[in-house]
C-alpha atoms as an extended CHARMM CRD file, in Angstrom:
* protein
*
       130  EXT
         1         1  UNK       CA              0.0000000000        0.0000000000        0.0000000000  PROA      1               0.0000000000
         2         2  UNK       CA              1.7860000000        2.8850000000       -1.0430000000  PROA      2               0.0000000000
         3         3  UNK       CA              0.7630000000        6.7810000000       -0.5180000000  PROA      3               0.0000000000
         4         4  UNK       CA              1.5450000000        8.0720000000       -4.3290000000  PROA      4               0.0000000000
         5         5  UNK       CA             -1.4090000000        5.4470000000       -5.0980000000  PROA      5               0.0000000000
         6         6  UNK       CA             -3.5810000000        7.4050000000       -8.0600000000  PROA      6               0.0000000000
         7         7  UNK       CA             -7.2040000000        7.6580000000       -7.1410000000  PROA      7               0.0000000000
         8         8  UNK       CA             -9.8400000000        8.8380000000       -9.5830000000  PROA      8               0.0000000000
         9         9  UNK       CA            -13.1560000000       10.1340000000       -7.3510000000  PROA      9               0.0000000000
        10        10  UNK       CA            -16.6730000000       10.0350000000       -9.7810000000  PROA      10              0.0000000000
        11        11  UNK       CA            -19.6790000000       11.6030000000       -8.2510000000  PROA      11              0.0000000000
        12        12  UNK       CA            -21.5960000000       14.2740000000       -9.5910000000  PROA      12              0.0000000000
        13        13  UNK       CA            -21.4080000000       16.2760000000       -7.0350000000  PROA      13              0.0000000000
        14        14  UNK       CA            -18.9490000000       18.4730000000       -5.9470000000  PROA      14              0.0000000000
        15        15  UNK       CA            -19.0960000000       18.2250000000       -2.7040000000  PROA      15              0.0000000000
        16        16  UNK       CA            -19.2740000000       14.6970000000       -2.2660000000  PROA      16              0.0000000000
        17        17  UNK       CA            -16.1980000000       14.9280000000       -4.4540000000  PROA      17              0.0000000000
        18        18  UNK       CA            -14.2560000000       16.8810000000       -1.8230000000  PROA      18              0.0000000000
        19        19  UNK       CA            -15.4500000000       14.5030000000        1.1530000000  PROA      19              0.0000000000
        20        20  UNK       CA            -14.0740000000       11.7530000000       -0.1450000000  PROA      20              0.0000000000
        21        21  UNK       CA            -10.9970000000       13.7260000000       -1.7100000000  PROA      21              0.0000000000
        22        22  UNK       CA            -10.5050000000       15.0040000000        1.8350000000  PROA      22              0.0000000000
        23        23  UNK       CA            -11.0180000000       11.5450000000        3.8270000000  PROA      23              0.0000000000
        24        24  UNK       CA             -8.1300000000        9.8530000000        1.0860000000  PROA      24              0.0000000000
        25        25  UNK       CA             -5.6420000000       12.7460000000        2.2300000000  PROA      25              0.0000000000
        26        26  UNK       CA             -6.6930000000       11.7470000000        5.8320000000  PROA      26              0.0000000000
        27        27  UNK       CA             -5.9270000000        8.3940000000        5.2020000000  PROA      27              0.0000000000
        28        28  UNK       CA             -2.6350000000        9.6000000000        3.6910000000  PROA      28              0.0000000000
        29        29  UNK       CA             -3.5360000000        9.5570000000       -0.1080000000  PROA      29              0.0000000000
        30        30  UNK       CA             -2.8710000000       12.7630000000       -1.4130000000  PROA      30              0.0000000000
        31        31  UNK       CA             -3.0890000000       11.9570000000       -5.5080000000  PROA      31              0.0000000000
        32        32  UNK       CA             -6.4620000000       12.2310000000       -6.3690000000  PROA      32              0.0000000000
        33        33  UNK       CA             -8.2020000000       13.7590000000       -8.9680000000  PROA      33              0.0000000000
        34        34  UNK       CA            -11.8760000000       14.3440000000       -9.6750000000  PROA      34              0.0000000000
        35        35  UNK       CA            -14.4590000000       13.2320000000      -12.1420000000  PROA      35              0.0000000000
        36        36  UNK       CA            -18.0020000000       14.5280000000      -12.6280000000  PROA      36              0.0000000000
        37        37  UNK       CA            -19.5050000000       11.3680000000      -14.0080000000  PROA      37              0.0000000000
        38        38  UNK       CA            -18.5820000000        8.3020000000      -15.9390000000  PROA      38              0.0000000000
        39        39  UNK       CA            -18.2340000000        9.7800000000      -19.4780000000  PROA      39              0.0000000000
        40        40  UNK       CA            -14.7600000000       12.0370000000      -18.0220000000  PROA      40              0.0000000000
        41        41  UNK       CA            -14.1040000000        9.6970000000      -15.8750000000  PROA      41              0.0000000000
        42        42  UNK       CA            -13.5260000000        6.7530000000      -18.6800000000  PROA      42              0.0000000000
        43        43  UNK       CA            -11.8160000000        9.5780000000      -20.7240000000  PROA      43              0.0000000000
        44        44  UNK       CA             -9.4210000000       10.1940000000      -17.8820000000  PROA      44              0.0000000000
        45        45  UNK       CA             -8.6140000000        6.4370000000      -17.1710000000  PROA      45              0.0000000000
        46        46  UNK       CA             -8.2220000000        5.8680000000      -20.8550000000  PROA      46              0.0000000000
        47        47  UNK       CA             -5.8360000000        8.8100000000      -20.8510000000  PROA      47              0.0000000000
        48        48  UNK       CA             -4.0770000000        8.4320000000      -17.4920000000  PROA      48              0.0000000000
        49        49  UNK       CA             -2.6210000000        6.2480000000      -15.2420000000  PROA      49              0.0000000000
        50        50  UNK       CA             -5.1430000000        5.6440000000      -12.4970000000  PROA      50              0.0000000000
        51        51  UNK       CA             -4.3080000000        2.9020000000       -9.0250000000  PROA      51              0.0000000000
        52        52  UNK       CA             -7.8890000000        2.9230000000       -7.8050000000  PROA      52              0.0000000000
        53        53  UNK       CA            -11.3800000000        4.1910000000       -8.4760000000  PROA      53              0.0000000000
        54        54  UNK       CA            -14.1260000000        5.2790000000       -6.2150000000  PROA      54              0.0000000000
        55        55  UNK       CA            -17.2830000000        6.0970000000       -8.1580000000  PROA      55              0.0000000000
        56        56  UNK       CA            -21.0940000000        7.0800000000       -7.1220000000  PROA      56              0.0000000000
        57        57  UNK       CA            -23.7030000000        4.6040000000       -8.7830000000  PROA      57              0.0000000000
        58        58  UNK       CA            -26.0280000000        6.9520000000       -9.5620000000  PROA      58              0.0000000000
        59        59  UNK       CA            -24.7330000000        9.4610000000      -12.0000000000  PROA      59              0.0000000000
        60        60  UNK       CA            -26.1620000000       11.0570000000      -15.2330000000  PROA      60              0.0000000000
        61        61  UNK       CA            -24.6260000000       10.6780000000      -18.8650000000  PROA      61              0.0000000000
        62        62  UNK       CA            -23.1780000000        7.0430000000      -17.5900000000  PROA      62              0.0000000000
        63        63  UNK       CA            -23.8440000000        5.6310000000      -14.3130000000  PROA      63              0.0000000000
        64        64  UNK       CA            -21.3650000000        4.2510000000      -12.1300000000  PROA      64              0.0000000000
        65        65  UNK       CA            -22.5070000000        0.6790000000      -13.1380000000  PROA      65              0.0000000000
        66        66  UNK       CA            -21.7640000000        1.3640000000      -16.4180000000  PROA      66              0.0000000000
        67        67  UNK       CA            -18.7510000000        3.0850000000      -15.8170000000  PROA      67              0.0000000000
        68        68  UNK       CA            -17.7080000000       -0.2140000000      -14.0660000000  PROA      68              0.0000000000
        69        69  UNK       CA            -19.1100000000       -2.3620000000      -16.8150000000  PROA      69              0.0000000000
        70        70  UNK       CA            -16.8480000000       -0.2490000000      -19.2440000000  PROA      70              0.0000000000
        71        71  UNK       CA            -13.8340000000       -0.2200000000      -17.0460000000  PROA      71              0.0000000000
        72        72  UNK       CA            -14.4030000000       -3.9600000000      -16.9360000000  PROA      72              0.0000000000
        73        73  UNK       CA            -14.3210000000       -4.3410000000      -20.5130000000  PROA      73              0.0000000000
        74        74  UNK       CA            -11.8570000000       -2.5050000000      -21.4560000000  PROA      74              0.0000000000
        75        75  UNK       CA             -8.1700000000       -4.7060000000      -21.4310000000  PROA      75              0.0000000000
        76        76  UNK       CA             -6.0520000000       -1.9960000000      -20.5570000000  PROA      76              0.0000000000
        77        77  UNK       CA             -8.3730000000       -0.7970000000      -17.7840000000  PROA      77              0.0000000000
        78        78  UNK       CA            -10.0510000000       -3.9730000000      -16.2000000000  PROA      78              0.0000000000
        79        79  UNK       CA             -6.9620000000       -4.3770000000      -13.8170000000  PROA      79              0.0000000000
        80        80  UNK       CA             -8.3770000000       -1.1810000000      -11.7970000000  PROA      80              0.0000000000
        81        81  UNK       CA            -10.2600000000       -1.5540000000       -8.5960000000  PROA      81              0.0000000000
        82        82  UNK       CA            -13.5170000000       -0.0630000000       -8.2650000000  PROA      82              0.0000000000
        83        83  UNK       CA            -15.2490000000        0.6660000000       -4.9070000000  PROA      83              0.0000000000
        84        84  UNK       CA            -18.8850000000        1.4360000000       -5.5710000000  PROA      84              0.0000000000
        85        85  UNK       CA            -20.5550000000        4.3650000000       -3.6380000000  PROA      85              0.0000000000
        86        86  UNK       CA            -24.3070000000        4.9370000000       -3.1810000000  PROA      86              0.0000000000
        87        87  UNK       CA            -26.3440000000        6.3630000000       -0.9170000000  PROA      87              0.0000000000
        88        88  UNK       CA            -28.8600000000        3.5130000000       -0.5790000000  PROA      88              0.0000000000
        89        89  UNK       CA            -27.7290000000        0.0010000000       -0.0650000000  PROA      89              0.0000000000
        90        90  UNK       CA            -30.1730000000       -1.5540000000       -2.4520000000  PROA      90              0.0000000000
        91        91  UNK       CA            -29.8340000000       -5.4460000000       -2.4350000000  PROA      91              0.0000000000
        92        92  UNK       CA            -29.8510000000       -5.4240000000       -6.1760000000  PROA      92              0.0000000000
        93        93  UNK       CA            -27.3670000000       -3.1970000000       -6.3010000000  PROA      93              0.0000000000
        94        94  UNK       CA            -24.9070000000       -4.9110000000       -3.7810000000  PROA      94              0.0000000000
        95        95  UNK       CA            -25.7190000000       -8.0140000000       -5.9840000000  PROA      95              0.0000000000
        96        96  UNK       CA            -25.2090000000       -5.9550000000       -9.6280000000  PROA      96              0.0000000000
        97        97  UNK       CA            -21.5900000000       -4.4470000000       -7.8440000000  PROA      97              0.0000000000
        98        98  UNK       CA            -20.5060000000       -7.9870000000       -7.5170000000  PROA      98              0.0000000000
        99        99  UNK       CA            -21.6070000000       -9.1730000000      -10.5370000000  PROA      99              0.0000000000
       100       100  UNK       CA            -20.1200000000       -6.2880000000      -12.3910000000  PROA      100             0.0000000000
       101       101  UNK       CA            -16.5400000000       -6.9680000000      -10.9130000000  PROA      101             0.0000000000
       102       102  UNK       CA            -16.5110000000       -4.0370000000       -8.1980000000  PROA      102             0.0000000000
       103       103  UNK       CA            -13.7260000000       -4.3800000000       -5.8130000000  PROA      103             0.0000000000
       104       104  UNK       CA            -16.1000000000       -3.2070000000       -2.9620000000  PROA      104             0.0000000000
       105       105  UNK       CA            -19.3710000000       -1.5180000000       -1.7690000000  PROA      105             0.0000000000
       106       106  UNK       CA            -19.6270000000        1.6170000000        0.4240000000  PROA      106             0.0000000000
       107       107  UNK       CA            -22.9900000000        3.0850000000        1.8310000000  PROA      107             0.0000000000
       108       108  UNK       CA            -22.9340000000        7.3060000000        1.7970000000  PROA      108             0.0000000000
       109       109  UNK       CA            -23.0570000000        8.9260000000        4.2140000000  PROA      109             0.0000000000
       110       110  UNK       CA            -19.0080000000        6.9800000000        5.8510000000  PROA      110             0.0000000000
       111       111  UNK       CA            -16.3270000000        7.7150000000        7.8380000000  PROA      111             0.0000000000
       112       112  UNK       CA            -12.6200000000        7.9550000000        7.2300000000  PROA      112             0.0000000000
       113       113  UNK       CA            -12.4060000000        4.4290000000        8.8550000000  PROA      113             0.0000000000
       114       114  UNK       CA            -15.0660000000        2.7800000000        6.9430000000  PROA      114             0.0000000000
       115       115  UNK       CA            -13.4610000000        4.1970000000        3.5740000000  PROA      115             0.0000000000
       116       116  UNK       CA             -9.6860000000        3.3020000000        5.3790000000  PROA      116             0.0000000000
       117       117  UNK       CA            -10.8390000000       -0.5970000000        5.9310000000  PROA      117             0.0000000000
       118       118  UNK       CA            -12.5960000000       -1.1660000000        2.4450000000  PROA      118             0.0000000000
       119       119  UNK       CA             -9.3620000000        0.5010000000        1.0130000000  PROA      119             0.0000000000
       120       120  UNK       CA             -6.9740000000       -1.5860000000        2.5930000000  PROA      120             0.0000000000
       121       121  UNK       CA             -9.3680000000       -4.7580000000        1.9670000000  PROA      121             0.0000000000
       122       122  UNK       CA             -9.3510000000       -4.4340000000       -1.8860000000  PROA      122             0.0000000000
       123       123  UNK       CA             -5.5440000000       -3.7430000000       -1.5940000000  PROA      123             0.0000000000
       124       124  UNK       CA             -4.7550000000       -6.7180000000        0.5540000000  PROA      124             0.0000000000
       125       125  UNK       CA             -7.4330000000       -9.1490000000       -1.8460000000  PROA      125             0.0000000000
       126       126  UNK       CA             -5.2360000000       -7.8630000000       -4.9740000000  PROA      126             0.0000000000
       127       127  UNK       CA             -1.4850000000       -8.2460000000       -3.7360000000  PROA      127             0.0000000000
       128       128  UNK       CA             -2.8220000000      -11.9070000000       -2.9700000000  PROA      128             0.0000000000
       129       129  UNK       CA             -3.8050000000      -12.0600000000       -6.3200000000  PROA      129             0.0000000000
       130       130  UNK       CA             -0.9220000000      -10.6830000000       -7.9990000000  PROA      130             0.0000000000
């Protein structure tokens, strides 16, 4: 786990943007750049070199399930982890996260410590797997 880690935050609003922003630096991530939904965010990804992303599920232009799906499908990208935020924890939608190949789940509004342990969870599950 290693601090110059390259997040990539997608939620279409600001705000929500900056909390999470703002809880990574408090976990000791400090690269992290923003997305306002899935369209920029792909574009970004495809354009940059990204460690980790944390997206919203409910966005306009492209949700963040089919920002997943796309991540996911694309060769170059599908390595990326993707921790799914939403602000109602919908069975369907835990199930369709899973299905989809998210790295993780995370119920708005959460704390620095809930965001710190699914973090370190997806990290842990993927050194195993390298």
């Amino acid at each position: 786990m290693s601090a110059d880690m390259k997040f990539l935050v997608v939620d279409d609003f600001s705000t929500m943007r900056r909390i999470v922003r703002g809880l990574l630096k408090e976990i000791g991530y400090n690269n992290c750049e923003e997305a306002e939904d899935g369209v920029e965010a792909l574009n970004m990804l495809k354009a940059g070199k990204y460690d980790f992303v944390v997206s919203d599920i409910n966005m306009p232009n492209m949700t963040g399930f089919q920002l997943l799906t796309a991540i996911k499908a694309d060769a170059s990208l599908k390595h990326l982890p993707v921790l799914m935020v939403t602000a109602e924890a919908r069975k369907e939608d835990i199930v369709q996260a899973a299905q989809s190949g998210a790295a993780g789940y995370i119920v708005k509004p959460f704390t620095k410590a809930t965001l710190e342990e699914k973090v370190q969870k997806i990290m842990q599950k993927l050194a195993a797997a390298a």
